[in-house]
C-alpha positions in Angstrom: 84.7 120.9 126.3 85.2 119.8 122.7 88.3 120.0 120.9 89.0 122.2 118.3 89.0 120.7 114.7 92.6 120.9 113.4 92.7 121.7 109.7 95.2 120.4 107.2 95.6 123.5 104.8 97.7 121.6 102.4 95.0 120.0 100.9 92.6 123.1 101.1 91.8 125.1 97.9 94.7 127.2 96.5 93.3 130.6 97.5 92.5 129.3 100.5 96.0 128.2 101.4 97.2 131.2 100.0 95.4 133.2 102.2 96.4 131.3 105.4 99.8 131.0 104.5 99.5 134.7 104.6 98.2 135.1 107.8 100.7 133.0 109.5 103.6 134.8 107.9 102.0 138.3 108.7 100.9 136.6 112.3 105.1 136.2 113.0 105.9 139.3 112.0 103.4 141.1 113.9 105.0 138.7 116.7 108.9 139.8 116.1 107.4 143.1 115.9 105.8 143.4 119.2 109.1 141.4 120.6 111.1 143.8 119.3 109.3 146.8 120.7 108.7 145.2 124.1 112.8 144.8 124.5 112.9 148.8 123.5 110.3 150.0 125.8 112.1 147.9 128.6 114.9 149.4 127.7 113.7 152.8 127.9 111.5 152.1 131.3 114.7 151.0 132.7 116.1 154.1 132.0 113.2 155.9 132.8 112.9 154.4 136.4 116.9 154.8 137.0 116.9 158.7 136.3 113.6 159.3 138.4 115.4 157.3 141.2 118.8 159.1 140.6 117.3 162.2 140.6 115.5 161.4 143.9 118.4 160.5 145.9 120.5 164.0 144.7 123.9 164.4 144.8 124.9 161.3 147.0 124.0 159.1 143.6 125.8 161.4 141.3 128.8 159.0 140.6 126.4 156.1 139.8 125.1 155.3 136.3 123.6 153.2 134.8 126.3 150.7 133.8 127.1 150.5 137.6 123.6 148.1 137.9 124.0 145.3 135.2 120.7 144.8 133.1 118.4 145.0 136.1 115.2 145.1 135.0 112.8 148.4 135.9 110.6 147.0 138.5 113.7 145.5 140.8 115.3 148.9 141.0 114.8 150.6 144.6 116.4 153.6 146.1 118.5 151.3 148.2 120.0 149.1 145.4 121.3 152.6 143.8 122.7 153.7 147.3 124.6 150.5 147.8 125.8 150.7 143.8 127.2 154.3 145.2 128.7 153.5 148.5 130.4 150.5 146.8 131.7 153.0 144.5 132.8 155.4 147.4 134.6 152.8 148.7 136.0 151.4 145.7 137.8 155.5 145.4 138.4 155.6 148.7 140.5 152.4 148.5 141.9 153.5 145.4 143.0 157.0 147.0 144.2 155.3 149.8 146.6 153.3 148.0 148.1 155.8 145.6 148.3 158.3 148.6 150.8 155.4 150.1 152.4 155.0 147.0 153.2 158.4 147.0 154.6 158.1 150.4 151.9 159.7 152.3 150.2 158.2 155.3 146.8 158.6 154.0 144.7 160.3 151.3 143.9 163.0 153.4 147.4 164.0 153.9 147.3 164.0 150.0 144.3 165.9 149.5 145.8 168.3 151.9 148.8 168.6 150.0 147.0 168.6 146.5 145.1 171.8 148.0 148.5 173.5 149.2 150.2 172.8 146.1 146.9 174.5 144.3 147.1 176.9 146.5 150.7 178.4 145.9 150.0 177.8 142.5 147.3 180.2 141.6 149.4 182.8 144.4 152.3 182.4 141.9 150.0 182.9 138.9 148.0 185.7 139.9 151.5 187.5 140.6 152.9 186.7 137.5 150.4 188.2 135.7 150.1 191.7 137.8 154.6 191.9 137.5 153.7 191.6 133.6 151.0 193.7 133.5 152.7 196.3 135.5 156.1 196.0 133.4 154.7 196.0 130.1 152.2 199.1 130.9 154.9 200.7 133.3 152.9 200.8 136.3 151.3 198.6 138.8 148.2 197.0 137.8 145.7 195.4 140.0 143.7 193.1 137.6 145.9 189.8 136.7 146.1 189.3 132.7 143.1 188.0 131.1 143.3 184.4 129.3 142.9 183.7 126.1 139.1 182.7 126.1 138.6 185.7 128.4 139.9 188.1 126.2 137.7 185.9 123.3 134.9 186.8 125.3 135.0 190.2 125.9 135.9 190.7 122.7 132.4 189.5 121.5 130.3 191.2 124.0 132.4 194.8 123.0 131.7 194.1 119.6 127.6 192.9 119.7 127.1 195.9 122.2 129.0 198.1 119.6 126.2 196.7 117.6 128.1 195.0 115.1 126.6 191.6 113.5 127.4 188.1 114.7 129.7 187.2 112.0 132.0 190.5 112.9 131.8 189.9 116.7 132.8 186.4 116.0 135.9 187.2 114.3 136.9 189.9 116.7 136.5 187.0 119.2 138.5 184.9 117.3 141.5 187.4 116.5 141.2 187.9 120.3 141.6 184.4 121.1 144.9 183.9 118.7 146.4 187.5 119.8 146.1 185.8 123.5 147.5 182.6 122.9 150.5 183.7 120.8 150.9 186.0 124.1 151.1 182.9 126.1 153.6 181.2 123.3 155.6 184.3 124.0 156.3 184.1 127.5 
């Protein structure tokens, strides 16, 4: 096969070098160009193929993102690789769990979820009492329905006032003036 003549356009006509120094130049842009957008769509089949393989394994990849798997490329990510990135992450909590449970002088974590429930437990109790001994002293008698919070009362406040057929803007500020009547309430106590 013959070789291809090489040209030296330095000594070729003025337009002519024009026009070839033109080409090159347009030549490596359209080059960084298509560089550029190959390193975005990677980018964005990367992310593409981790959701569709997140989404796939359900709720025992929900702790993993993207982060967890370096800058591995699309076409190396498996169902498997994710799995492993979460059970290394399991673990890693586990561990971690296990460790503050001790240093909070429990045998294990269990014992401190356990307690952590308990504690929630007698918390919410204590709550929902507190609000139906105020309720009942501050109407006189003993009612069953614990005190709404602040955003509750917010909330209602805007669905009595759309259904009352007043516009958005009203039924915003009566959920507003709900909202601050409810949390100086709180302050109060």
């Amino acid at each position: 096969m013959a070789e291809e003549p090489t040209y030296d356009w330095s000594t070729a006509p003025g337009p002519m070098r024009e026009a070839f120094e033109k080409m090159q130049a347009d030549t490596k842009a359209l080059q960084a160009k298509a560089e550029a957008d190959g390193k975005r769509l990677a980018k964005v089949d990367r992310r593409e193929r981790f959701n569709e393989l997140k989404m796939a394994g359900g709720d025992a990849l929900k702790d993993v993102s993207l982060e967890d798997i370096g800058d591995m490329a699309a076409d190396q990510m498996t169902p498997t690789i994710l799995q492993a990135k979460a059970l290394e992450k399991g673990q890693a909590r586990a561990a971690a769990e296990a460790e503050m449970a001790k240093a909070l002088g429990f045998t294990d974590a269990d014992e401190l979820r356990a307690f952590r429930v308990e504690v929630e437990t007698r918390k919410n109790a204590q709550l929902a009492a507190m609000g139906k001994t105020a309720a009942a002293a501050t109407t006189g008698q003993n009612v069953q329905d614990p005190i709404a919070t602040p955003q509750e009362a917010a909330y209602a406040a805007f669905n009595e006032a759309r259904t009352a057929g007043l516009p958005s803007d009203d039924a915003k500020a009566a959920a507003v003036s709900a909202l601050l009547a409810g949390a100086a309430a709180q302050q109060a106590k």
